[in-house]
C-alpha positions in Angstrom: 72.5 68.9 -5.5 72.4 67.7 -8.8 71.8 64.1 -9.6 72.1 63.9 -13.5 76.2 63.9 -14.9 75.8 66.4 -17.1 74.8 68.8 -14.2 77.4 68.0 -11.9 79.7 69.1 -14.9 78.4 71.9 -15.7 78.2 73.2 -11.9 82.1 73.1 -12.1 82.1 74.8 -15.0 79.9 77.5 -13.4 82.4 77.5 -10.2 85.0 78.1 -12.0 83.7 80.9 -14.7 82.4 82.6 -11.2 85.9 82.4 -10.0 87.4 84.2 -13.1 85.1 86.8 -13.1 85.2 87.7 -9.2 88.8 88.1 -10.1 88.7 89.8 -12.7 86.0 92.8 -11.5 88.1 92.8 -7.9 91.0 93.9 -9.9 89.0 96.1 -12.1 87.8 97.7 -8.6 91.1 98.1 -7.4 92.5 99.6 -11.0 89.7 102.4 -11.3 90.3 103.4 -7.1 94.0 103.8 -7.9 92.8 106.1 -10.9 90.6 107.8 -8.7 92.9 108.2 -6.0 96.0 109.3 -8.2 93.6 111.8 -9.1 92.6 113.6 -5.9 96.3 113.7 -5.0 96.5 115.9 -8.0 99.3 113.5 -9.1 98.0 114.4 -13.6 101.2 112.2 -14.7 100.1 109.2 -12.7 96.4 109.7 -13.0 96.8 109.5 -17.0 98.8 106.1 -16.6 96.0 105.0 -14.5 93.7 106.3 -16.8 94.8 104.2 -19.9 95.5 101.3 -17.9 92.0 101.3 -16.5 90.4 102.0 -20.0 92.2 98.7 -21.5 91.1 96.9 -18.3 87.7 97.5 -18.8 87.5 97.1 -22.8 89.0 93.8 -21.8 86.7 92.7 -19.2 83.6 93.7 -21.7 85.5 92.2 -24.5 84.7 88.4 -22.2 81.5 89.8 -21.2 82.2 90.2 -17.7 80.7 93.5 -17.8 78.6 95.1 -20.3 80.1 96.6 -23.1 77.9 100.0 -22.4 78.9 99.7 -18.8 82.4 99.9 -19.5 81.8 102.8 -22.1 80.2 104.5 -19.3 82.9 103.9 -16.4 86.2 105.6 -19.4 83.6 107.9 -20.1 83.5 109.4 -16.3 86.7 108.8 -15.8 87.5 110.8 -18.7 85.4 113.5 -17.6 86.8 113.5 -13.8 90.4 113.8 -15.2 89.7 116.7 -17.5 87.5 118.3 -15.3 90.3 118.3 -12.3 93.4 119.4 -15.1 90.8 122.2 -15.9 90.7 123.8 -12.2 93.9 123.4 -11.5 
């Protein structure tokens, strides 16, 4: 445990900016597995929405840094690629 003021502060800060981001990459979890799953239900119209909403999730959460900026360029960029790839074969 901390002993100097200054450190006890900041260990709340740290709590709480933990907190925040837990939430927000749960929710980001739970966004790109409704894409995902919208997708092997062959359900295009939804997957698309999902899609969108997914891509703005992410560019959000690396906009705040709680994921890399290249991470989240990575995650539209296979997203992309599974949704074209499954409107190709069907």
């Amino acid at each position: 445990m901390a002993n100097i003021k200054s450190a006890k502060k900041r260990i709340g800060v740290i709590n709480k900016k933990t907190a925040a981001n837990r939430r927000i990459k749960s929710s980001l979890k739970a966004v790109i597995k409704n894409f995902y799953k919208a997708l092997d239900a062959k359900d295009f119209g939804t997957a698309k929405e999902k899609l969108v909403l997914a891509e703005k999730k992410l560019m959000q959460a690396a906009a705040k840094n709680t994921i890399h900026k290249n991470a989240a360029s990575r995650k539209v960029s296979r997203m992309n690629a599974a949704f074209n790839k499954a409107k190709a074969a069907e």
